[in-house]
MIGUZA-714157 format. One record per residue (C-alpha): residue number from 1; chain; residue in one letter; x, y, z. Coordinates in Angstrom, 3 decimals. Last residue first. Example, Ala and Ser with C-alpha at 12.3 -4.5 7.8 and 13.67 -1.06 7.14 Angstrom:
R   num   chaine   residu         c1         c2         c3
R     2        A        S     13.670     -1.060      7.140
R     1        A        A     12.300     -4.500      7.800
This chain:
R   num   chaine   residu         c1         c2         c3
R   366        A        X      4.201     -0.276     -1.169
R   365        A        X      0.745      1.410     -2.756
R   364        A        X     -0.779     -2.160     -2.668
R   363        A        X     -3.616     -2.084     -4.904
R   362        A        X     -2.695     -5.483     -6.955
R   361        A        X     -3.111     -7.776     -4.389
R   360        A        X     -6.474     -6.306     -2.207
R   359        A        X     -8.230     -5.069     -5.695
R   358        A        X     -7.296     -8.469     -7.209
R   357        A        X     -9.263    -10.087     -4.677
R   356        A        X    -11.686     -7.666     -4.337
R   355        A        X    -12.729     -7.587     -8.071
R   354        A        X    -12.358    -11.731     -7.674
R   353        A        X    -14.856    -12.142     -4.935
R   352        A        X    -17.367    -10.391     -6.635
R   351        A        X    -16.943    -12.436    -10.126
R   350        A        X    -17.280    -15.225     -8.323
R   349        A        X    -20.219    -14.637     -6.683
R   348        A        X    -22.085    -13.824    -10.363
R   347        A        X    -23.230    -10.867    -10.837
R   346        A        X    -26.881    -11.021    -12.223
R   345        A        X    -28.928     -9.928     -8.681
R   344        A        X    -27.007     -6.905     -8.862
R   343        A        X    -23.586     -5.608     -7.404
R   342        A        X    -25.244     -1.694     -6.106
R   341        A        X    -23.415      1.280     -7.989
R   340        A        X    -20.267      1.472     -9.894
R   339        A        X    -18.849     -1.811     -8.105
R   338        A        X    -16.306     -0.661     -5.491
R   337        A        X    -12.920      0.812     -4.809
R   336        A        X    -11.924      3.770     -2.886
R   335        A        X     -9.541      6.596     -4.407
R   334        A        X     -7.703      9.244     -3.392
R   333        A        X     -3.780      8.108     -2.985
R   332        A        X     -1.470      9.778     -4.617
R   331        A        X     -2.004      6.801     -7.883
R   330        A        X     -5.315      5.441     -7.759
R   329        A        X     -7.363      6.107    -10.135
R   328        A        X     -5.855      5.460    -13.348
R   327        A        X     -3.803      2.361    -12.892
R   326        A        X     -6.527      0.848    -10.368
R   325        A        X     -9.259      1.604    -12.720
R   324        A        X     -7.200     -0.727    -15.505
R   323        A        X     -6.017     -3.314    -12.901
R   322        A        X    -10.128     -3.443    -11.448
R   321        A        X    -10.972     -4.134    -15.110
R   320        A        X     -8.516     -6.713    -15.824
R   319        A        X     -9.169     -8.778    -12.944
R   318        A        X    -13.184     -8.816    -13.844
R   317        A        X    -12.019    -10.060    -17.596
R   316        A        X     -9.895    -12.893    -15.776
R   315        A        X    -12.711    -13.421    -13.775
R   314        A        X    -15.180    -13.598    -16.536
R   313        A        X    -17.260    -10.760    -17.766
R   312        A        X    -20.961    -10.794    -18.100
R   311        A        X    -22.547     -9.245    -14.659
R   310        A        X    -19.435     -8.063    -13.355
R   309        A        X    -17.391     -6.310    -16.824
R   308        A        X    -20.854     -5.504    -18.600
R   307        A        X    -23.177     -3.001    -17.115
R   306        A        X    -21.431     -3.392    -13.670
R   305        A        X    -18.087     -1.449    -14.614
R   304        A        X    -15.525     -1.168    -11.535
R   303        A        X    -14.931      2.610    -10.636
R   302        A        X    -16.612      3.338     -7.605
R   301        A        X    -14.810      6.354     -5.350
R   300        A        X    -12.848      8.738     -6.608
R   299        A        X    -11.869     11.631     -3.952
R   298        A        X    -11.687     14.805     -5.957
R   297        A        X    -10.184     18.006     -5.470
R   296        A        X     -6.465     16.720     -6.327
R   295        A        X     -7.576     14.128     -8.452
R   294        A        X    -10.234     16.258    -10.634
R   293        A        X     -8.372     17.230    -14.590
R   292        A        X     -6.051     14.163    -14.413
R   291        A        X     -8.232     11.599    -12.583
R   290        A        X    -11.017     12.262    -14.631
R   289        A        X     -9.107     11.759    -17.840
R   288        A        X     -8.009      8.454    -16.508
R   287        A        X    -11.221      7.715    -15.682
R   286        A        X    -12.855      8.588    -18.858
R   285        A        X    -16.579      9.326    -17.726
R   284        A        X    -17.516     11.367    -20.676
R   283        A        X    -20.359      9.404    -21.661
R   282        A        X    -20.958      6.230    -19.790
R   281        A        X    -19.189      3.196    -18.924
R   280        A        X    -17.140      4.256    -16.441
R   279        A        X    -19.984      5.107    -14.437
R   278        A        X    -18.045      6.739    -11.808
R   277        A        X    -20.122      6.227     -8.983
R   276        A        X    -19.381      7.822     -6.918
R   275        A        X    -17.756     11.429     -6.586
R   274        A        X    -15.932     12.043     -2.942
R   273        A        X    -15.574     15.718     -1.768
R   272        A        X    -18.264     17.976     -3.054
R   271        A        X    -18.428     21.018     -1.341
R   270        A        X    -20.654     24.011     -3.852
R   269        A        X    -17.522     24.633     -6.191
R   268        A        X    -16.538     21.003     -6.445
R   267        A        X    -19.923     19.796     -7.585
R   266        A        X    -19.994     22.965    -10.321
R   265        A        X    -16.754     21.744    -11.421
R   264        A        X    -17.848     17.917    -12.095
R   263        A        X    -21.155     19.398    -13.813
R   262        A        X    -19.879     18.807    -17.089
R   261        A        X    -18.212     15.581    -16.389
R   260        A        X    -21.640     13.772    -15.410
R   259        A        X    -22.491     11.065    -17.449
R   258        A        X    -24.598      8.824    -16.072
R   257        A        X    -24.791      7.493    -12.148
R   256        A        X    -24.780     10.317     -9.872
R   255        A        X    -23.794     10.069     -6.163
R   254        A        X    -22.044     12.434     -4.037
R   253        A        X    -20.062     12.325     -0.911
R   252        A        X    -19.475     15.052      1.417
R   251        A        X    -16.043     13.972      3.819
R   250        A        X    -16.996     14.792      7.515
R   249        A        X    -15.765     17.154      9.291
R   248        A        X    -19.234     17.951     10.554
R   247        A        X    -22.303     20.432     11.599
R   246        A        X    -21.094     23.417      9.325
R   245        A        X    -20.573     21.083      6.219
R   244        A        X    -23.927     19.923      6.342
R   243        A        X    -25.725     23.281      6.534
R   242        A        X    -23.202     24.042      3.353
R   241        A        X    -24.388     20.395      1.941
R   240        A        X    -27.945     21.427      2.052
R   239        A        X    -27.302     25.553      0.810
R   238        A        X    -25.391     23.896     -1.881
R   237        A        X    -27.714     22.036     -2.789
R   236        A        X    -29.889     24.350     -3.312
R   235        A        X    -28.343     26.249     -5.640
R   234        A        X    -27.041     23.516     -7.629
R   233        A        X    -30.766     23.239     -8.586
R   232        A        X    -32.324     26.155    -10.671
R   231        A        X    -29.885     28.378    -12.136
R   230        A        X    -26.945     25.787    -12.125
R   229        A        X    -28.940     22.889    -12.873
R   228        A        X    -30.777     24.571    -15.949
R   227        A        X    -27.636     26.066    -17.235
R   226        A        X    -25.794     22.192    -17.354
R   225        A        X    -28.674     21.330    -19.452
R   224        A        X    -30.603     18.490    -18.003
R   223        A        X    -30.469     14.739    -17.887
R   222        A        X    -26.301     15.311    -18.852
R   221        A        X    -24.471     12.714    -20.735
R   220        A        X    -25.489      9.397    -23.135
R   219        A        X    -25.824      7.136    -20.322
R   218        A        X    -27.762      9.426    -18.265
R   217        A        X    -26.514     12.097    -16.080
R   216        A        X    -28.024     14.284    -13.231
R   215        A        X    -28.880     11.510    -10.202
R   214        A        X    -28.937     13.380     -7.259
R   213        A        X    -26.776     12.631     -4.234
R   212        A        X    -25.289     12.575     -0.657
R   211        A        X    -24.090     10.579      1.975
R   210        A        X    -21.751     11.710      4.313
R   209        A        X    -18.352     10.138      5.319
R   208        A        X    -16.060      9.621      8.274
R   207        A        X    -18.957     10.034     10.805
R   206        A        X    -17.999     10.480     14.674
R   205        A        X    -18.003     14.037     15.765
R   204        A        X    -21.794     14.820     13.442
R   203        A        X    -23.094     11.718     14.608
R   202        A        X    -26.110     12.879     16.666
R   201        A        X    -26.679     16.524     15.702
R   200        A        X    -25.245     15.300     12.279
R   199        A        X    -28.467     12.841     12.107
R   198        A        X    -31.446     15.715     13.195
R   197        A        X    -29.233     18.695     10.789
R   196        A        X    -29.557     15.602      8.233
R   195        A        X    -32.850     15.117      8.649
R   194        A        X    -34.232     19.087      9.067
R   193        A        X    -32.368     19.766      6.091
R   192        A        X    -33.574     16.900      3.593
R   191        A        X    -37.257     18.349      4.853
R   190        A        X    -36.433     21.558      3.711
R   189        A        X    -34.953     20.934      0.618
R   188        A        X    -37.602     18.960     -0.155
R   187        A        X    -40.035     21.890      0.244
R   186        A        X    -37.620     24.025     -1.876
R   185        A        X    -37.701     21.546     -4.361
R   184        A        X    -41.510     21.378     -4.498
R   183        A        X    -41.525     25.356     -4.751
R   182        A        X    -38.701     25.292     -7.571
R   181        A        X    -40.432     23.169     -9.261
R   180        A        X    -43.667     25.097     -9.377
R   179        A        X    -41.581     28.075     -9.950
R   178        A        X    -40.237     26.673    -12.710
R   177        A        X    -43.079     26.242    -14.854
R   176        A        X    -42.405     26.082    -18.524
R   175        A        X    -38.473     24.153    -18.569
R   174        A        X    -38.288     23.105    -14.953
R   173        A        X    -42.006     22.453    -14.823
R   172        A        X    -41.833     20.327    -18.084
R   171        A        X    -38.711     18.332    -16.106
R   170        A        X    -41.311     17.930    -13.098
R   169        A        X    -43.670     16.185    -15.140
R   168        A        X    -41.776     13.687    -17.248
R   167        A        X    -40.042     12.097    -14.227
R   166        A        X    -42.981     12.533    -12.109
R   165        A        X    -44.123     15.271     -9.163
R   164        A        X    -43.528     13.055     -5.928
R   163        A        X    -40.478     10.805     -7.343
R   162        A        X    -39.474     14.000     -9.193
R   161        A        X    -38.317     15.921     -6.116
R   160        A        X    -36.434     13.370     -4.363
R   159        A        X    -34.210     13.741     -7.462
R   158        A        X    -33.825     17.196     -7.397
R   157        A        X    -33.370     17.513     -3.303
R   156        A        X    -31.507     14.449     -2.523
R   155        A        X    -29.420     13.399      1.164
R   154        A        X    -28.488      9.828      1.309
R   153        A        X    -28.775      7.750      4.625
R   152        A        X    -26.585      4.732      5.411
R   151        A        X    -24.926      6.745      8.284
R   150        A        X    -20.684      5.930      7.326
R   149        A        X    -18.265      5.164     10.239
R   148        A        X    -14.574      4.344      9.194
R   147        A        X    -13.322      1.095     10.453
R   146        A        X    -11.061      1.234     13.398
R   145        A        X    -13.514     -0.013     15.444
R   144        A        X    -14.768     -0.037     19.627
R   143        A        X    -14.907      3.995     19.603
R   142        A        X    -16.108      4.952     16.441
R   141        A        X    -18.696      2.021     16.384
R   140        A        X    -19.866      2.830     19.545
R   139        A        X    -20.914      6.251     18.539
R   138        A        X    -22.384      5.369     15.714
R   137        A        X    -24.716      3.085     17.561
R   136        A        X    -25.399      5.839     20.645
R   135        A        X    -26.489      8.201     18.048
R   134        A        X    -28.628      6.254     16.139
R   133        A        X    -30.543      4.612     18.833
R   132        A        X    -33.591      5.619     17.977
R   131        A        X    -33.155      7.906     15.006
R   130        A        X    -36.344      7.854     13.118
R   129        A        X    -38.686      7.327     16.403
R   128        A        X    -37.544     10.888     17.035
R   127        A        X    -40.096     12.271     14.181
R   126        A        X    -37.692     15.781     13.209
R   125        A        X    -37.688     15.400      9.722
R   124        A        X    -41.724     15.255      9.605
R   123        A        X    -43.508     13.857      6.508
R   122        A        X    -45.329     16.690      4.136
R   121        A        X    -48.654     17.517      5.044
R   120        A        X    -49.591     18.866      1.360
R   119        A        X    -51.657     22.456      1.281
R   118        A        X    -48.626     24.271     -0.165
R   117        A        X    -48.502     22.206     -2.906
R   116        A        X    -51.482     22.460     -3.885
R   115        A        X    -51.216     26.150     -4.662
R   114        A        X    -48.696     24.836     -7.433
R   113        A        X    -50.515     22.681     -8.823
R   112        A        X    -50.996     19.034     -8.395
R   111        A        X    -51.500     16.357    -11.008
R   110        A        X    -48.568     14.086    -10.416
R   109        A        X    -47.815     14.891     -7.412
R   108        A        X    -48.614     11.211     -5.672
R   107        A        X    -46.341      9.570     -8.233
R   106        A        X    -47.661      6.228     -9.237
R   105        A        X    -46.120      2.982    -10.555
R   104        A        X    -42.049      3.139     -9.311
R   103        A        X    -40.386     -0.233     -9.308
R   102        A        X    -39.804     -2.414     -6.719
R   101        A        X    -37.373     -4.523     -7.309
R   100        A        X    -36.162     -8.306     -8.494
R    99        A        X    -38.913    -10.456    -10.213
R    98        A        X    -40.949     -7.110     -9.781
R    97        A        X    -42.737     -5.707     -6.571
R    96        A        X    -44.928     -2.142     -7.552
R    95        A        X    -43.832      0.986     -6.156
R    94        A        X    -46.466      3.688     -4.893
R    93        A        X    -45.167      6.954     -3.692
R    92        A        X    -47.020      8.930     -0.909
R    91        A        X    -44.255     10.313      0.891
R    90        A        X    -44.397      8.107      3.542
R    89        A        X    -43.404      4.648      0.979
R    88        A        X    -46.566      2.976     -0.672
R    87        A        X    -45.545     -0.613     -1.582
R    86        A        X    -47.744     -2.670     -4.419
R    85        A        X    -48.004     -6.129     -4.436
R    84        A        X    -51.106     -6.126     -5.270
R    83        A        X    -52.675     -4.951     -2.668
R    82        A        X    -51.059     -2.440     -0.597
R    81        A        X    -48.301     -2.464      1.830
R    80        A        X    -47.156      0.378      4.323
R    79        A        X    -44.614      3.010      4.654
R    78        A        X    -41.707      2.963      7.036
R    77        A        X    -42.008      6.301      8.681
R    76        A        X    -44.398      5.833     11.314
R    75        A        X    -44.025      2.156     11.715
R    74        A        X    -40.109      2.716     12.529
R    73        A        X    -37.517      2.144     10.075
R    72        A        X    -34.527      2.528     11.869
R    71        A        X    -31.237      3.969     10.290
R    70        A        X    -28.466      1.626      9.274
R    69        A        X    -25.156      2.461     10.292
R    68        A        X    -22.604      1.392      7.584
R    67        A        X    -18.977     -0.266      7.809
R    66        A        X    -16.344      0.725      5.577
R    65        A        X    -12.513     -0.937      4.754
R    64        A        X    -13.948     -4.692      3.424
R    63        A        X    -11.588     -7.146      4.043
R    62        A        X    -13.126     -9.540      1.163
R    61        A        X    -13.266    -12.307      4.362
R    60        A        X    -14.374     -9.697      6.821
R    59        A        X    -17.251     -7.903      4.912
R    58        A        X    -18.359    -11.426      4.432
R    57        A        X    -18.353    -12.762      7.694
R    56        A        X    -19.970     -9.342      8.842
R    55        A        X    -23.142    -10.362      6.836
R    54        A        X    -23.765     -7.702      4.198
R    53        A        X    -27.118     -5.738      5.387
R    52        A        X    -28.918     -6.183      2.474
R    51        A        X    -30.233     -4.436     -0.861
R    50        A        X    -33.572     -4.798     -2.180
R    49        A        X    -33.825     -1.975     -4.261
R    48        A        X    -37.300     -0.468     -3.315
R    47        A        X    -36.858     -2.274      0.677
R    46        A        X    -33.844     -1.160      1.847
R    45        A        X    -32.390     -2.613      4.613
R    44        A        X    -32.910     -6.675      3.257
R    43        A        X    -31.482     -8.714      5.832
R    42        A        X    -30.418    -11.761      4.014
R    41        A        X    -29.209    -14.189      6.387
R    40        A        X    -26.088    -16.220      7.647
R    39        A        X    -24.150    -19.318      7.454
R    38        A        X    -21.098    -19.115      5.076
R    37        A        X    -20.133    -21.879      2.583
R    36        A        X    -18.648    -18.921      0.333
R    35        A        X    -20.410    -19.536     -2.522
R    34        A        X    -23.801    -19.804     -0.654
R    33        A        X    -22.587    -15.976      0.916
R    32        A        X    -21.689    -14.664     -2.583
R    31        A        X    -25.319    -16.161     -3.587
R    30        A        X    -27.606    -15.155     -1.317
R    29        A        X    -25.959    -11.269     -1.453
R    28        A        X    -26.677    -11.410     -5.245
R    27        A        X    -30.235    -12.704     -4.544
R    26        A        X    -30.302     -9.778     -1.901
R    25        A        X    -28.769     -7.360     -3.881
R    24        A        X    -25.058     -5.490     -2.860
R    23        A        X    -24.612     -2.261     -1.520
R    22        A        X    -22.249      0.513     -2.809
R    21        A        X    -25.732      3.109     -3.653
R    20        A        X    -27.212      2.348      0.038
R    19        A        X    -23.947      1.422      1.575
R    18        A        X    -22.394     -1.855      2.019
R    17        A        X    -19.475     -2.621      0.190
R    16        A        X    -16.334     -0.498      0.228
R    15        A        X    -12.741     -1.521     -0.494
R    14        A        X     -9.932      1.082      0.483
R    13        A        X     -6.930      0.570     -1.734
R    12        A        X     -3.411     -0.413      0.375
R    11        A        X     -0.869      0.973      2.374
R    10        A        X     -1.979      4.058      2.407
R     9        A        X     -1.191      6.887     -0.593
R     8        A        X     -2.367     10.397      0.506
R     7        A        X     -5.181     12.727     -0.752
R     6        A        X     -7.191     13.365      2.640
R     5        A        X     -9.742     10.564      2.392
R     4        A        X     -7.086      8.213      0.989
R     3        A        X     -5.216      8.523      4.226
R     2        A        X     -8.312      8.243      6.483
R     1        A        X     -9.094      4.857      4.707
């Protein structure tokens, strides 16, 4: 993994699974394991998407490359439940339970102003109940494994933002109100800042990787115009992944689903290191293109198509879809394989053992 970090060709593709946008379902989780004959549970780590912890027997048997830290979820922090199968995280957001998810119903923000804003007790970064144990966990794992050390936290200040204003709300602010987006942003920001400066303080000499992201891209392209983000949000990320940067050597890894190639640059201007998902399967995403234009500031990381290839493919379709990213993403090193995004309830356990089957034959470097 360290080679492919830093550019160079190891012996073999780095497989991830396990993180809180490379994680795998619970139902999908059941399954795999079922499939498998292996004993074991389904410890679900984060509640709205209902990914688990991946047993350790499974992470060994697809020789998975990563392991994550989970953060605590102490009763301060860890929301509460409502009737009606409704979940109301710290922040104030209410998700409703579907066959599969929770899925968001009410966004406390919805109908503030801007002076409100300012009158909000926003949650508290610094609450040490969030990181009991963190530290010393991380720690350990750096010293007692050879597997690279990844804090299953992600960092977002635009897309944060919108789950407390509204989708539809917060993208009127950024084209008539801006300041009142800019003001709930800014509060984000701080909050994101006081976490990660909190986690770095602790894990800062021992994490490989840092989690970070805001979705900007839909299937069809940008969710914004590439002016908009530059004016209003790249901005501040870059003053979060900046404060980042200064507290470890970690690699900076962002997340956006969609299509994203016109903000590629911007992302490498303001410390981007590792782009996931790569949704192949949406607009501009070319991976061979991407490769071309990005591969020498750009650590690839995703790649396999869960819209159709996992959930609907066969095996032998699955196999020919990790050969194709393979081919294009791989060569001088730079790339680590997984689903693009979480492997959902639909994938079918043997299409998950055969991407990392083929990914551990056919992604030999030598």
């Amino acid at each position: 993994m360290a080679k492919a970090l830093n550019h160079q060709e190891p012996d073999r593709i780095p497989l991830d699974l396990g993180g809180v946008v490379t994680g795998i379902t619970k139902i999908a989780h059941q399954r795999l394991r079922h499939y498998l004959g292996m004993d074991g549970e389904e410890k679900v780590i984060d509640k709205i998407q209902q990914l688990v912890r991946p047993e350790e027997s499974i992470l060994n048997f697809l020789q998975i490359d990563t392991r994550y830290v989970y953060m605590p979820a102490p009763k301060e922090t860890g929301g509460r439940n409502l009737p009606g199968d409704i979940w109301e995280d710290e922040w104030g957001v209410k998700r409703k339970e579907t066959e599969y998810y929770y899925e968001m119903i009410e966004n406390p923000l919805n109908k503030a102003s801007l002076e409100d804003l300012n009158k909000i007790n926003y949650p508290d970064p610094h609450l040490p109940s969030r990181f009991e144990g963190l530290g010393e966990e991380v720690k350990r794992m750096y010293e007692e494994t050879d597997y690279p050390v990844i804090v299953n936290v992600i960092g977002s200040v635009f897309e944060f933002s919108w789950y407390l204003r509204g989708y539809e709300n917060f993208m009127t602010d950024l084209l008539i109100n801006p300041g009142q987006a800019c003001a709930l942003m800014d509060r984000m920001l701080e909050f994101q800042m006081g976490l990660f400066e909190e986690i770095l303080n602790r894990t800062g000499d021992y994490v490989a990787v840092v989690l970070c992201g805001d979705d900007i891209g839909t299937q069809k392209g940008p969710t914004i115009s590439p002016d908009i983000y530059r004016k209003y949000i790249k901005p501040r990320q870059k003053k979060l992944y900046d404060m980042i940067k200064k507290k470890t050597k970690a690699k900076l890894f962002y997340h956006s689903c969609g299509g994203i190639y016109p903000f590629i640059s911007d992302l490498i201007e303001i410390g981007v290191d590792i782009l996931n998902p790569i949704q192949v399967s949406a607009e501009g995403m070319n991976t061979e293109r991407l490769k071309k234009e990005f591969g020498k500031e750009l650590i690839f990381w995703g790649g396999i198509d869960t819209q159709y290839i996992l959930p609907y493919g066969s095996p032998k379709e699955v196999k020919d879809e990790v050969r194709h990213r393979i081919e294009d993403l791989a060569p001088g090193g730079g790339y680590v394989l997984n689903s693009v995004h979480n492997i959902q309830p639909d994938v079918p356990p043997e299409n998950v053992v055969a991407m990392f089957d083929v990914a551990r034959k056919y992604g030999c470097y030598r």
